[in-house]
Structures are given as C-alpha cells and as structure tokens.
ROBALO-711844 format. One record per residue (C-alpha): residue in one letter; x, z, y. Coordinates in Angstrom, 3 decimals, always signed. Example, Ala and Ser with C-alpha at 12.3 -4.5 7.8 and 13.67 -1.06 7.14 Angstrom:
SITE   residuo          X          Z          Y
SITE         A    +12.300     +7.800     -4.500
SITE         S    +13.670     +7.140     -1.060
***
This chain:
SITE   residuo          X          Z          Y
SITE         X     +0.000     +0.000     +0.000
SITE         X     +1.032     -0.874     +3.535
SITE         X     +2.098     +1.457     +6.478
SITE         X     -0.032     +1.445     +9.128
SITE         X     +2.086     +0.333    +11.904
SITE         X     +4.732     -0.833    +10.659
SITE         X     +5.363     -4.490     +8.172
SITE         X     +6.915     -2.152     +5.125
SITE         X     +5.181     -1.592     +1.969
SITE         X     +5.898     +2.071     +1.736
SITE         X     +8.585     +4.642     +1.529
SITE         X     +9.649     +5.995     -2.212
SITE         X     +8.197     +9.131     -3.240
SITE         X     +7.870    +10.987     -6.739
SITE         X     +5.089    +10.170     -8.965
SITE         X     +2.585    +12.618    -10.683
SITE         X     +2.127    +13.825    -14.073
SITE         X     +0.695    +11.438    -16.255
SITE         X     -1.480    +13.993    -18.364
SITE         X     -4.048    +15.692    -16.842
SITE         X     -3.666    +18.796    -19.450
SITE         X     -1.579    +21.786    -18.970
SITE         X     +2.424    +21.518    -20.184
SITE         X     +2.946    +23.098    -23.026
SITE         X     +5.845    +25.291    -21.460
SITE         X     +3.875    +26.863    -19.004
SITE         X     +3.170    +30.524    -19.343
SITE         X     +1.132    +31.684    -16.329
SITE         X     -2.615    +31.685    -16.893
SITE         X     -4.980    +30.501    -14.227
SITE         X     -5.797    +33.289    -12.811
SITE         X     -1.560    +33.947    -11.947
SITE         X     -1.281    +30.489    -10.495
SITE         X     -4.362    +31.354     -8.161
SITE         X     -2.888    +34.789     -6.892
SITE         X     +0.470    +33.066     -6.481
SITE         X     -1.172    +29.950     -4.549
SITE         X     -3.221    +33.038     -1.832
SITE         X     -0.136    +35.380     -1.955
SITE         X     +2.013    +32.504     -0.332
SITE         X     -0.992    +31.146     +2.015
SITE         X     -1.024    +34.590     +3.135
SITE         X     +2.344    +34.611     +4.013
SITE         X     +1.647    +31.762     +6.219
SITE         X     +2.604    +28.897     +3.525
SITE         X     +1.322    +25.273     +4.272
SITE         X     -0.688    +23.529     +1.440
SITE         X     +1.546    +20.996     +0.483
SITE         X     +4.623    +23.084     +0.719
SITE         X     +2.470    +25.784     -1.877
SITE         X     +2.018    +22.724     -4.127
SITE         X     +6.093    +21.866     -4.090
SITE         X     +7.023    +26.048     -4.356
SITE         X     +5.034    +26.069     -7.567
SITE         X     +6.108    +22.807     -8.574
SITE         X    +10.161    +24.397     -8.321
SITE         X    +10.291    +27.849     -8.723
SITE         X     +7.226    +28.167    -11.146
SITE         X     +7.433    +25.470    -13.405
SITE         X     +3.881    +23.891    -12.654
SITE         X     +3.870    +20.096    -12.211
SITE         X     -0.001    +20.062    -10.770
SITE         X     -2.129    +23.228    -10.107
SITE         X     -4.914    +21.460    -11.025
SITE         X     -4.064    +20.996    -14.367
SITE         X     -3.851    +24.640    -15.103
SITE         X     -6.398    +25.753    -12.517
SITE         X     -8.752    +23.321    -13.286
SITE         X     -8.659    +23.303     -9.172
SITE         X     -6.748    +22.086     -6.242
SITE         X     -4.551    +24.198     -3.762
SITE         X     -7.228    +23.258     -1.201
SITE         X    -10.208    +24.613     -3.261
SITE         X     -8.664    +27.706     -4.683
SITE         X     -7.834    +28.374     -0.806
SITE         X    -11.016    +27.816     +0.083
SITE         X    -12.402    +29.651     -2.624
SITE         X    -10.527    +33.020     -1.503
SITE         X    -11.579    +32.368     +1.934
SITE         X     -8.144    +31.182     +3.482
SITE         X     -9.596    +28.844     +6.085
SITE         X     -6.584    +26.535     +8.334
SITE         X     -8.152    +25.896    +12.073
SITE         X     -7.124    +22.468    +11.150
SITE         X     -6.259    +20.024     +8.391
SITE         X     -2.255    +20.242     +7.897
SITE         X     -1.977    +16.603     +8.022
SITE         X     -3.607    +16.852    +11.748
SITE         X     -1.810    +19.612    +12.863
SITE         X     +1.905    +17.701    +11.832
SITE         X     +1.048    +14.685    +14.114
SITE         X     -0.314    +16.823    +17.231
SITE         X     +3.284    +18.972    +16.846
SITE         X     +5.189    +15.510    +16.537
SITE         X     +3.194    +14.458    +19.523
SITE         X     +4.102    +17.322    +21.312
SITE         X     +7.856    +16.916    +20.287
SITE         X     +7.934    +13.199    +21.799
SITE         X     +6.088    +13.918    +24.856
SITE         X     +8.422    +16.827    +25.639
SITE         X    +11.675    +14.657    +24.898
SITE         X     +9.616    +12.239    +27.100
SITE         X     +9.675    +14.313    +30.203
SITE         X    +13.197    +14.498    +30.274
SITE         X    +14.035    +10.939    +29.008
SITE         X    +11.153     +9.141    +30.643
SITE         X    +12.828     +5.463    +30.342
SITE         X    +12.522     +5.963    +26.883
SITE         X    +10.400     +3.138    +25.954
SITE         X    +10.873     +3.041    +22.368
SITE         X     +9.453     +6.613    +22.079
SITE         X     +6.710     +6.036    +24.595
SITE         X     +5.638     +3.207    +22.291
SITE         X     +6.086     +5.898    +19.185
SITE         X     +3.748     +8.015    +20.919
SITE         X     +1.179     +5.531    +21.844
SITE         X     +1.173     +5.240    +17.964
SITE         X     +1.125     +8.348    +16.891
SITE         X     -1.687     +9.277    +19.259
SITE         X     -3.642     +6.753    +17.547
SITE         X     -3.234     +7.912    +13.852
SITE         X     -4.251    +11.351    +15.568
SITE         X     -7.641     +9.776    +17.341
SITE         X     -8.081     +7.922    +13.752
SITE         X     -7.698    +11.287    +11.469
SITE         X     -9.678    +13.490    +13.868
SITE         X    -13.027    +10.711    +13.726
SITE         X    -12.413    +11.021    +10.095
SITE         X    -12.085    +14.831    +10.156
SITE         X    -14.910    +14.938    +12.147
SITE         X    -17.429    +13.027     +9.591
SITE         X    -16.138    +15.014     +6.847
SITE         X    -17.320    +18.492     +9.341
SITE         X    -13.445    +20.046     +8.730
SITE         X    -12.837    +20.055    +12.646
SITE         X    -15.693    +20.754    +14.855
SITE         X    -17.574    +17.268    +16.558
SITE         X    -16.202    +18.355    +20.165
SITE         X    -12.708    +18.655    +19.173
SITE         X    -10.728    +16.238    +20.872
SITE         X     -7.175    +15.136    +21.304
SITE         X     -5.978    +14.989    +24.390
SITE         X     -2.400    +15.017    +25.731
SITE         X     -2.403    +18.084    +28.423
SITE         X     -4.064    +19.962    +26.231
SITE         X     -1.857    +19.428    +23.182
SITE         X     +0.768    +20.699    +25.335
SITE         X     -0.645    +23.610    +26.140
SITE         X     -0.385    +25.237    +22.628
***
C-alpha cells in the first residue's frame, strides 16, 4: 500500500504471527497479560509501546491471541480512557515540533511544506475520529491552539 504523500510503496516493518492461537511457550494466563497490559498504562505507557514491552520482555507475540482481546479493549475494559487516540496525539506533537523549529528558521520551506502535510493527515484522522465518536464533534485542530499545550 502507498504512502499518502509521498510516491513510495511503504517503509519495511515486521510482520505478525501467522497463527491466531496462543504459543505453546507461553506461561502467563490471561488474566496476567491483562494486569500487566493496566499496570504499565497506569504508569503512563502508550498502547503500541504496551504491545512491543510484552512482545520483548514477556514473550507474547499478540495479546490477542492469549487474551482473546486487544490492548485497546482490555484498556477500555478496566476503564483506562486516553483524551485522544495515540496516533492523533503523535502528529499534533510533531506539528508542534515543526512549527516551533519554524519560528526560528522561518525560510525553511521544506518544513513549512512538511507541516502543511502533516496538518492535513491531522484534519483527515480527526473527521475520522470524529465519526467513530473517540474525540468529541467540536474538537478541532488548529495551530495556536496546538501550541498552547
């Protein structure tokens, strides 16, 4: 699948598990990998970082597979609400990073260009957000405000 802005197919990442069961040399139970999975949210742990701690220290290629849930749903089953999706959040802080290296390069045209594209993936994700009811229907983007925070 293409990027969005760019005329690359795609950047390499690692691929999933093919089987959908639990490995066979995994000892925690269901109930461990969910108290593991709120004991690091707690601790102020992003989702996908959660997902990569128990992939390396704990031995467990996909939560789901033991859990029979996702990170995102056991979170949301123990009440561990984000103010907004992770994914989101990333872009408005790189946003913030280029407009602040913008102020004090401001013939930076190649950035100012990066930004103009990086505010759109933001506008595009927050309409979708806002369908799905994750962020509330007034939230908006905006570029003072983000810099506010």
């Amino acid at each position: 699948m293409a990027r969005i802005h760019v005329h690359t197919h795609g950047k390499s990442h690692s691929t999933r598990p093919i089987s959908k069961a639990a490995p066979s040399w995994t000892n925690l139970t269901a109930d461990q990998v969910s108290s593991i999975v709120t004991k690091l949210s707690k601790e102020g742990v992003s989702p996908s970082t959660i997902g990569n701690k128990l992939r390396d220290e704990h031995g467990i290629p996909l939560a789901k597979s033991v859990t029979g849930k996702t990170v995102s749903q056991i979170l949301a089953e123990n009440n561990v609400k984000f103010d907004m999706p992770e994914d989101l959040e990333i872009l408005v802080r790189k946003a913030i990073g280029l407009q602040k290296h913008l102020r004090t390069h401001n013939s930076d045209s190649r950035n100012v260009r990066s930004l103009e594209l990086v505010e759109s993936k933001i506008h595009r994700l927050s309409k979708y957000y806002k369908s799905l009811g994750r962020i509330p229907a007034n939230w908006k983007y905006a570029a003072v405000v983000a810099q506010l925070e």
